[in-house]
The first five atom37 places (N, CA, C, CB, O) and aatype in JSON, in Angstrom:
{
  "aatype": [20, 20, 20, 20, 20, 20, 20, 20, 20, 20, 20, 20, 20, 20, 20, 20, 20, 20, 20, 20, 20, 20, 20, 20, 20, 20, 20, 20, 20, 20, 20, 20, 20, 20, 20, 20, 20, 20, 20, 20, 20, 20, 20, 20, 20, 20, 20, 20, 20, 20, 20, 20, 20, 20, 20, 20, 20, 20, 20, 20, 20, 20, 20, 20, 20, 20, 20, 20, 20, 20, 20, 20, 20, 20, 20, 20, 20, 20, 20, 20, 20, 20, 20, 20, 20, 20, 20, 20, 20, 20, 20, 20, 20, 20, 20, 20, 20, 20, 20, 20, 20, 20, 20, 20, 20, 20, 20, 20, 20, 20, 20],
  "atom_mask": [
    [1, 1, 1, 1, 1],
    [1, 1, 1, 1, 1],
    [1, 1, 1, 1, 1],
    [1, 1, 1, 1, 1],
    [1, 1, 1, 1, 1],
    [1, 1, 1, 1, 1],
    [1, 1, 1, 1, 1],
    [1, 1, 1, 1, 1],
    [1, 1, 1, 1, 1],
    [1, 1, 1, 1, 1],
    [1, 1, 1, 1, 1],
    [1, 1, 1, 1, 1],
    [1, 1, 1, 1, 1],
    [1, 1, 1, 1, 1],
    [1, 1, 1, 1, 1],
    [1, 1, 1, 1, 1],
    [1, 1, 1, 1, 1],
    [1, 1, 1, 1, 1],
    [1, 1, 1, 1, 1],
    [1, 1, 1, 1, 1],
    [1, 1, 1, 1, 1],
    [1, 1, 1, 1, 1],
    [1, 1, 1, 1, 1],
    [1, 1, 1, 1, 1],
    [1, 1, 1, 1, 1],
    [1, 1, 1, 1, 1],
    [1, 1, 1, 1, 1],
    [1, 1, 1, 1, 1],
    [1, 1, 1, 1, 1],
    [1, 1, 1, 1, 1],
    [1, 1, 1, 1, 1],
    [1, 1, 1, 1, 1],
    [1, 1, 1, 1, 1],
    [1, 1, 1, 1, 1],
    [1, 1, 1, 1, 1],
    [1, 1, 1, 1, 1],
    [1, 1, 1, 1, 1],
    [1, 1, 1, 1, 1],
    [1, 1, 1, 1, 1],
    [1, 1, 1, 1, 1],
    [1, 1, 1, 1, 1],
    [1, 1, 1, 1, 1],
    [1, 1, 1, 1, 1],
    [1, 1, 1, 1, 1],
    [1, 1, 1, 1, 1],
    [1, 1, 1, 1, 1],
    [1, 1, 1, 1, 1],
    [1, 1, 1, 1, 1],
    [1, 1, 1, 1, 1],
    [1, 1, 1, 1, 1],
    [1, 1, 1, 1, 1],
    [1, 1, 1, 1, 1],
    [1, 1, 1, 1, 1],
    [1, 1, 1, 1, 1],
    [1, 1, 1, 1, 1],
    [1, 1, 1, 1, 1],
    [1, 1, 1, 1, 1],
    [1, 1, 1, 1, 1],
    [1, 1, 1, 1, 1],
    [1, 1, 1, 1, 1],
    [1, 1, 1, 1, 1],
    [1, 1, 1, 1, 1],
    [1, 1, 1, 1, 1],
    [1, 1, 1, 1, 1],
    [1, 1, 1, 1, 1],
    [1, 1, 1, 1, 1],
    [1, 1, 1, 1, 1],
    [1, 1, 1, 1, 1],
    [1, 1, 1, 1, 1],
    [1, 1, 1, 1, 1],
    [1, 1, 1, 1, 1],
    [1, 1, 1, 1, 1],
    [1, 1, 1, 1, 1],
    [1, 1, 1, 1, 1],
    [1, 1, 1, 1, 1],
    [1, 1, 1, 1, 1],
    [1, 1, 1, 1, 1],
    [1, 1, 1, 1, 1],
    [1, 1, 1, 1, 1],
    [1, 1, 1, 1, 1],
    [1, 1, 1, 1, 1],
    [1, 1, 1, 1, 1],
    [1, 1, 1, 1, 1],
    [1, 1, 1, 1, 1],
    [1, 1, 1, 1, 1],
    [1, 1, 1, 1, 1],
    [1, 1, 1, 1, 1],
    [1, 1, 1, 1, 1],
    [1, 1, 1, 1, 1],
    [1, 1, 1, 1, 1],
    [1, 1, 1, 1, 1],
    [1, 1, 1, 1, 1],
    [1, 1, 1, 1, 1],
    [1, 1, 1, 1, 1],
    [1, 1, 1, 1, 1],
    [1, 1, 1, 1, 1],
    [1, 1, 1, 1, 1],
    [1, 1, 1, 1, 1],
    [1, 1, 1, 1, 1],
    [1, 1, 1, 1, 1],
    [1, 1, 1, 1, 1],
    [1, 1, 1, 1, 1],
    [1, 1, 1, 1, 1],
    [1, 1, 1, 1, 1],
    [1, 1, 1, 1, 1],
    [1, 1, 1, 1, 1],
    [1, 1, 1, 1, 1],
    [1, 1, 1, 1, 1],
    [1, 1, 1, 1, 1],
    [1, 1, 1, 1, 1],
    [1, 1, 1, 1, 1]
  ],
  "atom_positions": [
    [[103.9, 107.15, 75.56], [104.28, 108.26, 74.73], [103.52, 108.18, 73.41], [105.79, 108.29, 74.5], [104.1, 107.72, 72.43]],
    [[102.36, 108.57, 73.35], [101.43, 108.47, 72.6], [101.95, 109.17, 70.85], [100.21, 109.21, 73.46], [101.64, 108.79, 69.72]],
    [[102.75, 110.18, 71.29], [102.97, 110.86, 70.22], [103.99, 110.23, 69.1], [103.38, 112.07, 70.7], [104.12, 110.49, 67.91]],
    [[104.77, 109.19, 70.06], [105.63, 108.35, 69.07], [104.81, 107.8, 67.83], [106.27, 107.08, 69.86], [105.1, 107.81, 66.63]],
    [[103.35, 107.15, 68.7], [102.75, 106.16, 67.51], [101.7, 106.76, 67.29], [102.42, 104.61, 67.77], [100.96, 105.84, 66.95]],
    [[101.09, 107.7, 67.24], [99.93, 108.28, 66.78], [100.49, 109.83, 65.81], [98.87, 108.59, 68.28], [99.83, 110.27, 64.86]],
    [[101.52, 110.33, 66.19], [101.82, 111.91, 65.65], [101.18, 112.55, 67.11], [100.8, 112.53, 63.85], [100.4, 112.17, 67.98]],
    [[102.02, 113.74, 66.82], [101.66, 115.3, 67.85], [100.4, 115.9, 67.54], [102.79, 116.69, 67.58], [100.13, 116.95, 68.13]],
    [[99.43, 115.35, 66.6], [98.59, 115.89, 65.81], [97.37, 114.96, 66.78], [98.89, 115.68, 64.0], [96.79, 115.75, 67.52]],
    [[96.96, 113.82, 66.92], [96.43, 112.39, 67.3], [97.17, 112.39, 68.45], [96.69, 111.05, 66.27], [96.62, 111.37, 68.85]],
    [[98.21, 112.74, 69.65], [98.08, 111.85, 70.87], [97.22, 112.14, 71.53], [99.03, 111.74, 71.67], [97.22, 111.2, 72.32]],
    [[96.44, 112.77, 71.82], [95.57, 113.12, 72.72], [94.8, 111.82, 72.48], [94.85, 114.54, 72.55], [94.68, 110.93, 73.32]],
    [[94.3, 111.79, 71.27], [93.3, 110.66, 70.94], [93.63, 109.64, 71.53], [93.14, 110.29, 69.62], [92.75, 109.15, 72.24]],
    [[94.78, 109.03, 71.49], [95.57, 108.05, 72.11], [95.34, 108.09, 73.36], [96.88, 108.13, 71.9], [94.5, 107.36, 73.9]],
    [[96.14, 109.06, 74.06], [96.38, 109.17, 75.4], [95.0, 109.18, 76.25], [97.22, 110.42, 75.6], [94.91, 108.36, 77.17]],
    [[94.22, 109.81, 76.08], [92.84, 109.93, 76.83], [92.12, 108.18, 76.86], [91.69, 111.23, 75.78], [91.95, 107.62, 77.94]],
    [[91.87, 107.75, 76.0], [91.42, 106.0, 76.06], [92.82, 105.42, 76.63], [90.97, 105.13, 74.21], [92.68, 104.42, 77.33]],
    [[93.52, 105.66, 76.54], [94.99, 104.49, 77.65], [94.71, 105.09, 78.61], [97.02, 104.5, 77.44], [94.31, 104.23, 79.39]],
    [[94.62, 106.31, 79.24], [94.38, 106.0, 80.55], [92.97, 106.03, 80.92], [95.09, 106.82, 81.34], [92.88, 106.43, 82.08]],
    [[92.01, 105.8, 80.48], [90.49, 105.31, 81.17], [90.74, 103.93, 81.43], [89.02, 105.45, 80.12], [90.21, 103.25, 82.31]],
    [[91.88, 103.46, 80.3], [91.87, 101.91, 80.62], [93.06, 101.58, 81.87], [92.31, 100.98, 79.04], [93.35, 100.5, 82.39]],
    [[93.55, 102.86, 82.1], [95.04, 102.3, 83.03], [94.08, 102.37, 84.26], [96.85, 103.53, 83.14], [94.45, 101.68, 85.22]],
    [[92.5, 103.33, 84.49], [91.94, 103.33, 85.39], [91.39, 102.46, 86.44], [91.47, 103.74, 85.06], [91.2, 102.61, 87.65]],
    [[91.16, 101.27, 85.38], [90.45, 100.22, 86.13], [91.67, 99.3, 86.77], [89.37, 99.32, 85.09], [91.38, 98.56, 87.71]],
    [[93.02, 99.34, 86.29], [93.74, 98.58, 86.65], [94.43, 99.32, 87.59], [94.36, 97.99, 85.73], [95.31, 98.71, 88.2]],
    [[94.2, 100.77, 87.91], [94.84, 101.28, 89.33], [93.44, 101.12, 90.33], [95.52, 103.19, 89.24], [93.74, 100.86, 91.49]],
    [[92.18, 101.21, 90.11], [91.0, 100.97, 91.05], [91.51, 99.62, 91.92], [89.45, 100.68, 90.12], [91.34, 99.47, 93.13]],
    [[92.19, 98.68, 90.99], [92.13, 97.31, 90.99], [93.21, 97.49, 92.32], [92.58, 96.39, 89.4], [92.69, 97.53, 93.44]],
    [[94.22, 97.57, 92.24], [95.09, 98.11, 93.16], [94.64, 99.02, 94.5], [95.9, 98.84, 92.35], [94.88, 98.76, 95.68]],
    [[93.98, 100.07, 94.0], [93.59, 100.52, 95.05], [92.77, 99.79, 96.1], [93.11, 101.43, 94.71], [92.88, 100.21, 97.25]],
    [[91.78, 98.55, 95.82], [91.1, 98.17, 96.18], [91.6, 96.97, 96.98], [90.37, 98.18, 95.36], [91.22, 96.71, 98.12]],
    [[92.57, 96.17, 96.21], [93.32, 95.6, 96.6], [94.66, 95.96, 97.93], [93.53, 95.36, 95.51], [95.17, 95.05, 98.59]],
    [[94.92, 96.97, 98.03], [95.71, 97.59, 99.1], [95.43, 97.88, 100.02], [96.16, 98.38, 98.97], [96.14, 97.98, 101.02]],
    [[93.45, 98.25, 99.82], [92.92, 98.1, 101.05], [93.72, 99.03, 101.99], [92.94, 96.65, 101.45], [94.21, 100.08, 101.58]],
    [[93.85, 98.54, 103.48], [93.93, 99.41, 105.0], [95.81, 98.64, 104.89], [92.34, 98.66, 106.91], [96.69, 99.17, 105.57]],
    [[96.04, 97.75, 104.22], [97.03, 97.15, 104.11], [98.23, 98.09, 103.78], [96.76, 96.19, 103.26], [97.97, 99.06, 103.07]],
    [[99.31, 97.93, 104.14], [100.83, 98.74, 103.92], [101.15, 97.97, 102.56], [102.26, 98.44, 105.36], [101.01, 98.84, 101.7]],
    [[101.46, 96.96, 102.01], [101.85, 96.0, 101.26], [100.97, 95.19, 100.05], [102.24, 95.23, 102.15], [99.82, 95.34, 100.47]],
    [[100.91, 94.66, 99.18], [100.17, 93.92, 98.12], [100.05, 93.05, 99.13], [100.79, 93.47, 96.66], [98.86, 92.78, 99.26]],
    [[100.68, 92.52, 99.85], [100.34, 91.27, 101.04], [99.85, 91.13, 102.29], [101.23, 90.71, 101.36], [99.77, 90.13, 103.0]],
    [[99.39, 92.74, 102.58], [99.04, 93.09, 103.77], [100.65, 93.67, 104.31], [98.25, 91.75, 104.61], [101.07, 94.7, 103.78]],
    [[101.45, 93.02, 105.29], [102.19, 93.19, 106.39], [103.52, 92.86, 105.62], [101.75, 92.26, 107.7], [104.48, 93.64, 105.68]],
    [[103.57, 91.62, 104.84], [104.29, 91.04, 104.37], [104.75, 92.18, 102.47], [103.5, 89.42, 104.49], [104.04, 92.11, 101.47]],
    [[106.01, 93.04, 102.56], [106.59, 92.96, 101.52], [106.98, 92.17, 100.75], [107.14, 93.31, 101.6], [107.62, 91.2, 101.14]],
    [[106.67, 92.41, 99.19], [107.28, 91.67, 98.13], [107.71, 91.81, 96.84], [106.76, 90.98, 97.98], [107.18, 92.82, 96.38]],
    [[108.37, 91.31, 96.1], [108.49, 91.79, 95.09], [107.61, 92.63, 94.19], [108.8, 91.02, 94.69], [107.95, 93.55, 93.44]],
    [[105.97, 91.93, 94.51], [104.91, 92.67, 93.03], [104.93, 94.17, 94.33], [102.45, 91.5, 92.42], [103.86, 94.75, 94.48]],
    [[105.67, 94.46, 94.82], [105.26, 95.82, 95.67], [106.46, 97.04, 94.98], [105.53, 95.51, 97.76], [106.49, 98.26, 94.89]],
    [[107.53, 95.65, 94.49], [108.47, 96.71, 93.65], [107.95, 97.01, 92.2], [110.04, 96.09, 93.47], [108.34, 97.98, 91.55]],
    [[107.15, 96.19, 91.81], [106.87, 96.05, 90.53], [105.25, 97.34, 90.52], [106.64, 94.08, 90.15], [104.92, 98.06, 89.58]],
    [[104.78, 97.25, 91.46], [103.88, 98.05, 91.41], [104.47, 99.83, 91.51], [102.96, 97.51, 92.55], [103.92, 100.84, 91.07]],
    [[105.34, 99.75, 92.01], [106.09, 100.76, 92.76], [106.85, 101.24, 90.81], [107.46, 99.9, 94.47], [107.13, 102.33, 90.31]],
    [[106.88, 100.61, 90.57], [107.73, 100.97, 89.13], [106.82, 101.16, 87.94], [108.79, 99.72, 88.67], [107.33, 101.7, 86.96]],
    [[105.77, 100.86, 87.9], [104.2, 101.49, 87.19], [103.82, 102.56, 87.71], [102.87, 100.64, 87.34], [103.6, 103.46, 86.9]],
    [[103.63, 102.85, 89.04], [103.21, 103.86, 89.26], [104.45, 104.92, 89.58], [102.24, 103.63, 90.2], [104.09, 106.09, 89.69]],
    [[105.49, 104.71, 89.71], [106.47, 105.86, 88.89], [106.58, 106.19, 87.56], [107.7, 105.63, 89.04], [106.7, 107.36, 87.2]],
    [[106.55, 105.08, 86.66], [106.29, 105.67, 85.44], [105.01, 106.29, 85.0], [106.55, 104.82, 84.62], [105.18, 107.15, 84.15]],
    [[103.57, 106.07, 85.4], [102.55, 106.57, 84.81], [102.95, 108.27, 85.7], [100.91, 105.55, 85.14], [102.77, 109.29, 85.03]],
    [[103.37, 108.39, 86.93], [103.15, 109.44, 87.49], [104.11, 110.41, 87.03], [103.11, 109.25, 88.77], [103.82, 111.59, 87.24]],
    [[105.28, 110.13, 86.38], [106.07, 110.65, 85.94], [105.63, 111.37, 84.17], [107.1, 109.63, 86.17], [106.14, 112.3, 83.53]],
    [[104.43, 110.38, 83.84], [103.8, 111.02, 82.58], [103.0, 111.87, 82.51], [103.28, 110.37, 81.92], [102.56, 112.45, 81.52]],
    [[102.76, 111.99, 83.61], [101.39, 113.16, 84.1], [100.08, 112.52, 84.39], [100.94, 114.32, 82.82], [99.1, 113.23, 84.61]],
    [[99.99, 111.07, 84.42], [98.79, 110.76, 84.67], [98.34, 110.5, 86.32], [98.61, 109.64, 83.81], [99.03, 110.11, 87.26]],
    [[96.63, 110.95, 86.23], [96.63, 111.74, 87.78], [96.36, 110.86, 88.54], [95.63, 112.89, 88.12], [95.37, 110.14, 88.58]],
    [[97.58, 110.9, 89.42], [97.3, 109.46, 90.43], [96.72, 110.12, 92.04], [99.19, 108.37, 90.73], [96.65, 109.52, 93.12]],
    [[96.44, 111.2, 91.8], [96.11, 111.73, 92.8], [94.42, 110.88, 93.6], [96.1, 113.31, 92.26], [94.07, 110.76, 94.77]],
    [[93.57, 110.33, 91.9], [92.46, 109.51, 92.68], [92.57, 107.92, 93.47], [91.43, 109.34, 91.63], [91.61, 107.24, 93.84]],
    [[93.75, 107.65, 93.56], [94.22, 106.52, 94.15], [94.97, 106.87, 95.37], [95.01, 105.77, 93.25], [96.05, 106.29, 95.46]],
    [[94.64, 107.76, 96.46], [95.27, 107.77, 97.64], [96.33, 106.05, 98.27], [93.87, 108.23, 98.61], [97.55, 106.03, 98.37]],
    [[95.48, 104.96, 98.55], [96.1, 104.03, 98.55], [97.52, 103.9, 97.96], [95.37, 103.36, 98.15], [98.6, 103.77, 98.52]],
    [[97.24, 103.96, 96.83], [98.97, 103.74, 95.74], [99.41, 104.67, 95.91], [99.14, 103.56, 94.04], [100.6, 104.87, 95.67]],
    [[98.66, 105.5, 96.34], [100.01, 106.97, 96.17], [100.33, 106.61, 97.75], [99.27, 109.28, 95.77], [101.26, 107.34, 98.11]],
    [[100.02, 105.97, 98.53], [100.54, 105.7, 100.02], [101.65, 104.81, 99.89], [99.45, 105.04, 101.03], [102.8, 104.99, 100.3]],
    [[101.2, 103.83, 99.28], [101.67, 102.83, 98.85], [103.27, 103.36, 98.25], [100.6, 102.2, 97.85], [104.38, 103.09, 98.7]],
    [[102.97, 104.0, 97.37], [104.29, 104.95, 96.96], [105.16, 105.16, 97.17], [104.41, 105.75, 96.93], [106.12, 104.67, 96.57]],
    [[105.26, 106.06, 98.2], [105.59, 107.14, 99.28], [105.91, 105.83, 100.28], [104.16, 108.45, 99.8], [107.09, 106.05, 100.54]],
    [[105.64, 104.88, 100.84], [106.3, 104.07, 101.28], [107.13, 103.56, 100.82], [105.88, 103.5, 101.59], [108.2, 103.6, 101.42]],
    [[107.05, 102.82, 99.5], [108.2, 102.25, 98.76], [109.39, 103.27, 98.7], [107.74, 101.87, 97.29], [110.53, 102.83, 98.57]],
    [[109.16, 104.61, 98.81], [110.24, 105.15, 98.77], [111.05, 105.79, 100.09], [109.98, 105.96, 97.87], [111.98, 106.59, 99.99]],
    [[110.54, 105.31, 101.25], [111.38, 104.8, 102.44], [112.14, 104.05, 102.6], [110.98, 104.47, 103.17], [112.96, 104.11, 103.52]],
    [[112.06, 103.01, 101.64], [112.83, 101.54, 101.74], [114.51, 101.92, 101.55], [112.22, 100.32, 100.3], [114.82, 101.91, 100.36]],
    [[115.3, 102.14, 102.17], [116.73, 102.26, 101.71], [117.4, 101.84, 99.9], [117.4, 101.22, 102.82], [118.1, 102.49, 99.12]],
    [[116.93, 100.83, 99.85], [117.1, 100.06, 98.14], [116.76, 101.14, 97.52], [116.03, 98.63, 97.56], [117.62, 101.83, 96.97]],
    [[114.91, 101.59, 97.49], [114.51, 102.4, 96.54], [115.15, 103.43, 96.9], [113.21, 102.57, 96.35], [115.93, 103.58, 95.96]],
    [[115.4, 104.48, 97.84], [116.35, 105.28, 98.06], [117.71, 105.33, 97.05], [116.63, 104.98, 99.32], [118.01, 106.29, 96.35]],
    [[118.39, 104.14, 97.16], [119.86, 103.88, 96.06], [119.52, 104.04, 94.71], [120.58, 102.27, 96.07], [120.14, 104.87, 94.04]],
    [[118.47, 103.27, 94.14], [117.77, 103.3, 93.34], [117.97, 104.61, 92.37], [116.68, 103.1, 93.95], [118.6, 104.88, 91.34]],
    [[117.01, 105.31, 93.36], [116.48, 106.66, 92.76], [117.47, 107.41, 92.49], [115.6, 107.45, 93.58], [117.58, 108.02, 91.43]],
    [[118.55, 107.45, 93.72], [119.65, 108.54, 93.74], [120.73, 107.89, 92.08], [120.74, 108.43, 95.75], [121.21, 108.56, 91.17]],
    [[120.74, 106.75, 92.23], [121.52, 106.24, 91.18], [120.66, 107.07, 89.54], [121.42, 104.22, 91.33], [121.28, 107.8, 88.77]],
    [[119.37, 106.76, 89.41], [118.71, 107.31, 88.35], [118.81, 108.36, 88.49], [117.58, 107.06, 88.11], [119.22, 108.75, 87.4]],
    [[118.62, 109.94, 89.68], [119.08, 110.67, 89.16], [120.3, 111.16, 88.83], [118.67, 111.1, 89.42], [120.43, 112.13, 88.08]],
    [[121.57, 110.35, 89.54], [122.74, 110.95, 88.71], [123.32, 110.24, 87.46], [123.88, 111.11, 89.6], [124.39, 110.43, 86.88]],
    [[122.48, 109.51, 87.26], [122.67, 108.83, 85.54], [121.98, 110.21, 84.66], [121.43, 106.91, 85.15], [122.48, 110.75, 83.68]],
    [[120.67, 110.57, 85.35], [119.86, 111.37, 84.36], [121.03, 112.64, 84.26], [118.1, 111.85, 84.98], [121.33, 112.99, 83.12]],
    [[121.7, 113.34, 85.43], [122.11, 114.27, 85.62], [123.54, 114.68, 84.82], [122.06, 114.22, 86.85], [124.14, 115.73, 84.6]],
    [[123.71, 113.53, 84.57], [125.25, 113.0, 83.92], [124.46, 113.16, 82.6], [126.08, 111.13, 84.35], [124.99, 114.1, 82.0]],
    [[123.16, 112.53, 81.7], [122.77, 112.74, 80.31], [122.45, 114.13, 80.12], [121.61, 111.89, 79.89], [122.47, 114.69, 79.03]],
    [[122.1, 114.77, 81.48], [121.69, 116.27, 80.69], [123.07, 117.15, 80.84], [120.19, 117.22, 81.57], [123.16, 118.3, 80.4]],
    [[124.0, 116.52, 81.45], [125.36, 117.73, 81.1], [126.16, 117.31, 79.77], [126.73, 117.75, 82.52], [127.01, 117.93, 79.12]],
    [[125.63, 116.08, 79.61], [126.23, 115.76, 78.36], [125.38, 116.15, 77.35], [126.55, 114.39, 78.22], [125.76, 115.47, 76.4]],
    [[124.52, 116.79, 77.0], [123.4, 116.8, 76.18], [122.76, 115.79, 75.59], [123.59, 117.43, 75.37], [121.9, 116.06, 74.76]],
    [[122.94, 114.98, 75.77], [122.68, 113.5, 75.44], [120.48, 113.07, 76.57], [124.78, 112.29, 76.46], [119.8, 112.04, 76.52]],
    [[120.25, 114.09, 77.15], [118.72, 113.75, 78.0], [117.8, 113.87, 77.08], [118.23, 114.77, 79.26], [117.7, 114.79, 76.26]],
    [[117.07, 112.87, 77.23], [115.66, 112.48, 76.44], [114.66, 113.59, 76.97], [115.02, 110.77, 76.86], [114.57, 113.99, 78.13]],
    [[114.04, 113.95, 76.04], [112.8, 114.84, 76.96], [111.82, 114.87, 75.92], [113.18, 116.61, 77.54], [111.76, 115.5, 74.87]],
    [[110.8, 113.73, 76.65], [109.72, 113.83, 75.63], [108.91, 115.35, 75.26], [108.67, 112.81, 76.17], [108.58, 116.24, 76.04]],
    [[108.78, 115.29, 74.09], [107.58, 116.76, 73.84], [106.04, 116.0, 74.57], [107.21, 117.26, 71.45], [105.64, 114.87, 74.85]],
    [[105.59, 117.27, 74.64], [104.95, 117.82, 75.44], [103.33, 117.49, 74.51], [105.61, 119.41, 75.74], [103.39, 117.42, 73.28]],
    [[101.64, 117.25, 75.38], [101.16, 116.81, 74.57], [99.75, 117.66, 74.86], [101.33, 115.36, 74.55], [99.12, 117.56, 75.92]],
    [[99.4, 118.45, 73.85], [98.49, 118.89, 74.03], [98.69, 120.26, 74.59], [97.86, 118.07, 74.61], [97.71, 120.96, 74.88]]
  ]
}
């Protein structure tokens, strides 16, 4: 959220260099995931939840994960898993519960 520490005036400036740099570290991934289902090939693991929770948050910021087919497979699997299923449903009725309370965060908007 660039605009926290730069101003609404400057995030762009911000935001455009963080993600050229988030680039090489999703290539890295992509490359790494390879023909593979898993960070381990076959074998699930934890860095698959942990990856799975970066690339919900960057994708949730608007950044385009569309050039990483892999992770976005990768994704979209993690969210078969029954857990992430509970997960999610739990986050959205926490979120759903902050926006009837008026109490939901909603970042402004950039650029």
């Amino acid at each position: 959220m660039p605009m926290f520490f730069a101003g609404a005036d400057n995030a762009l400036v911000v935001k455009q260099p963080a993600e050229a740099a988030m680039d090489e570290y999703f290539e890295l991934v992509e490359e790494r995931l390879g023909d593979g289902r898993w960070w381990y090939g076959d074998a699930w693991s934890t860095m698959d939840g942990y990856l799975y929770w970066v690339f919900w948050r960057v994708e949730g910021a608007g950044y385009d994960v569309s050039r990483f087919p892999r992770f976005a497979a990768h994704a979209r699997a993690m969210e078969q898993r029954p857990a992430v299923q509970r997960a999610l449903a739990h986050e959205d009725a926490a979120q759903a519960q902050l926006e009837a309370e008026g109490l939901a965060f909603v970042p402004p908007k950039i650029g």
